[in-house]
N, C-alpha and C positions, 0 to 999 in steps of 0.2 A: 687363575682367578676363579676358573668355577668350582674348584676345589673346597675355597675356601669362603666362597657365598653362596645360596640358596641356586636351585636352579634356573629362576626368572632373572637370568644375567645372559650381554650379549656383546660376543668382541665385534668390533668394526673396524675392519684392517684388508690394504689391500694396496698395488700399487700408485700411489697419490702423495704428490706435493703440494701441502696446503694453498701455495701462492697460485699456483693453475687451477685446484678447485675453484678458490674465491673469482676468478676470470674469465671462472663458466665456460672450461676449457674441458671437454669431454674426457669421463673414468670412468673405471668401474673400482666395485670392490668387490666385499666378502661381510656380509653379518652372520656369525657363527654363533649358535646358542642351540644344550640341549635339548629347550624349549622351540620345539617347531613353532608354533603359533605362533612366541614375543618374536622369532626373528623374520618369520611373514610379518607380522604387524610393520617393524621397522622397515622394513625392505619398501614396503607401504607409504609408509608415514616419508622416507626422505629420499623416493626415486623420484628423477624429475628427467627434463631433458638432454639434459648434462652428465647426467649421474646416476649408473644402472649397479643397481646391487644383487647378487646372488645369493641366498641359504646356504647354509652349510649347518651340519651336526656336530661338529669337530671343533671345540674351539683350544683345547689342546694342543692342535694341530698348528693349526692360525695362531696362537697365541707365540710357541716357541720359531714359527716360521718370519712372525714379525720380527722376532727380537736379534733371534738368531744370522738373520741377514746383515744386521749389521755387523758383525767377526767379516763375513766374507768381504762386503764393502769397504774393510780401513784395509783388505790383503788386495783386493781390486787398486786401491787408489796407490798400494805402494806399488803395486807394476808399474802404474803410471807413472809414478811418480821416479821409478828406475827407468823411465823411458823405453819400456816395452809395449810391445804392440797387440794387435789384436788377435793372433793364435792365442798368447798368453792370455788375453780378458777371456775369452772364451774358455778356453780348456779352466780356471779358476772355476768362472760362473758353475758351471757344470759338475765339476768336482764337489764344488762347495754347496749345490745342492745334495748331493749324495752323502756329506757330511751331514747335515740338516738332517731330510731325511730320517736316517738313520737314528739318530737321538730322538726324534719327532715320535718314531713307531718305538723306539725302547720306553718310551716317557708315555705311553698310551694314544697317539696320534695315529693318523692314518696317511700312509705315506701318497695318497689319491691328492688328498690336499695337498701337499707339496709340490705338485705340479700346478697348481693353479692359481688363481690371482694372489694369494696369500701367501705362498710358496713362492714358484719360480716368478712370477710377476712381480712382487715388491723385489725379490732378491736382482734382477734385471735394472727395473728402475734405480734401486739403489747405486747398484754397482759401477753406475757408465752417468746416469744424472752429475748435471752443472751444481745442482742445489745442493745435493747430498751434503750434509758433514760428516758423516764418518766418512765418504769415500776421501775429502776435501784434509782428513786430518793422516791418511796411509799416505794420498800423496805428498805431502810435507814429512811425512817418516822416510819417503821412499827418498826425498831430496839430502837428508841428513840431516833434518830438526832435530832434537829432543820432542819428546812427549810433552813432558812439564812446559816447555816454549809454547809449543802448538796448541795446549788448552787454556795456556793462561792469556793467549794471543784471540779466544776463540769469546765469541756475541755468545753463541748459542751453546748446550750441551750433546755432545756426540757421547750418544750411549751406548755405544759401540764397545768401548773402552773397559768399562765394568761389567759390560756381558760377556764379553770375552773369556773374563776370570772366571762368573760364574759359568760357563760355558764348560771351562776344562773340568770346574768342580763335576757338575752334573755325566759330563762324559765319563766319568772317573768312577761315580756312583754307579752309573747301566752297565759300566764295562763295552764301551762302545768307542769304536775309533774313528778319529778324529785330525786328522793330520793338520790341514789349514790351521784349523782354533789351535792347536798347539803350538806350531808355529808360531804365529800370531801372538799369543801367549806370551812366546820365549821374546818377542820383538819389544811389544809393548813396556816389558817387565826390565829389560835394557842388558835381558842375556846375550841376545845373539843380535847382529846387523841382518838386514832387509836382505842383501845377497845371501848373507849365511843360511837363514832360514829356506829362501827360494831354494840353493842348490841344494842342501839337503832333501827339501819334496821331491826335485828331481830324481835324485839319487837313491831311493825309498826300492827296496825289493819290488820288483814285478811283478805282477798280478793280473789275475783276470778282471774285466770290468763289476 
């Protein structure tokens, strides 16, 4: 976004489910903008007692970290949804930030932000949250839905699903790997089954961390 508008722009992104803000149920976030000042002004104007926001420089960073959580989120809800447990949630999560990441710092980010509310915080909430939709639309993949079933089945849009796509695009452009969103990718697309893809990550030459 700031690419493409003037610098007095400010992402606001962090981990947060609208139905628990509006319930004045305590969060934080991230207001990211190269503008120091608009995003102290903001951070100003809408912290309250409930609701503690942090500056950031990077919205880069935050921008592809929001989006990008969700790829990790529909491969989170199909473990679930294969009835795996929580070695597998975890070892994901973790992986799938180092995915992120990775694209994050090729794409001009700073991989600092990746660890923090924008990064690993939404990608968390995302991944294990009741609310989620995209986690909500892996686990009906991981059960044996179709795709076409599960969105046309769906109130709300999980955008998960077309970032995913642009995901591999973008990965393809930095020359940056990417396992999970490939994955994912091949799932979505109705190449390969949820087990297929898993044991192939599995299976994936060894490597250092």
């Amino acid at each position: 976004v700031s690419q493409r508008f003037p610098p007095r722009v400010g992402v606001l992104s962090g981990p947060t489910f609208a139905r628990e803000v509006a319930r004045g149920e305590p969060a934080a976030v991230v207001i990211s903008s190269q503008d120091a000042e608009l995003a102290r002004s903001v951070q100003q104007a809408f912290a309250g007692p409930t609701f503690r926001l942090y500056t950031n420089g990077d919205p880069i960073g935050v921008e592809l970290g929001a989006a990008l959580k969700n790829v990790i989120a529909i491969a989170a809800g199909v473990c679930t949804g294969l009835g795996l447990g929580a070695n597998t949630l975890a070892a994901l999560i973790t992986r799938g930030l180092a995915e992120i990441s990775r694209l994050a710092v090729a794409a001009g980010g700073q991989a600092r932000t990746l660890a923090g509310l924008a990064g690993l915080g939404d990608l968390v909430l995302t991944c294990t949250g009741e609310l989620s939709r995209n986690r909500r639309v892996g686990i009906e993949l991981g059960q044996g839905r179709r795709l076409e079933e599960i969105l046309a089945s769906m109130r709300m849009v999980a955008e998960g699903v077309h970032t995913t796509y642009a995901a591999v695009e973008l990965a393809g452009r930095f020359e940056v790997e990417m396992p999970i969103t490939r994955e994912m990718n091949a799932v979505l697309r109705g190449h390969k089954s949820p087990r297929e893809s898993l044991r192939e990550l599995m299976e994936r030459s060894l490597k250092e961390e």
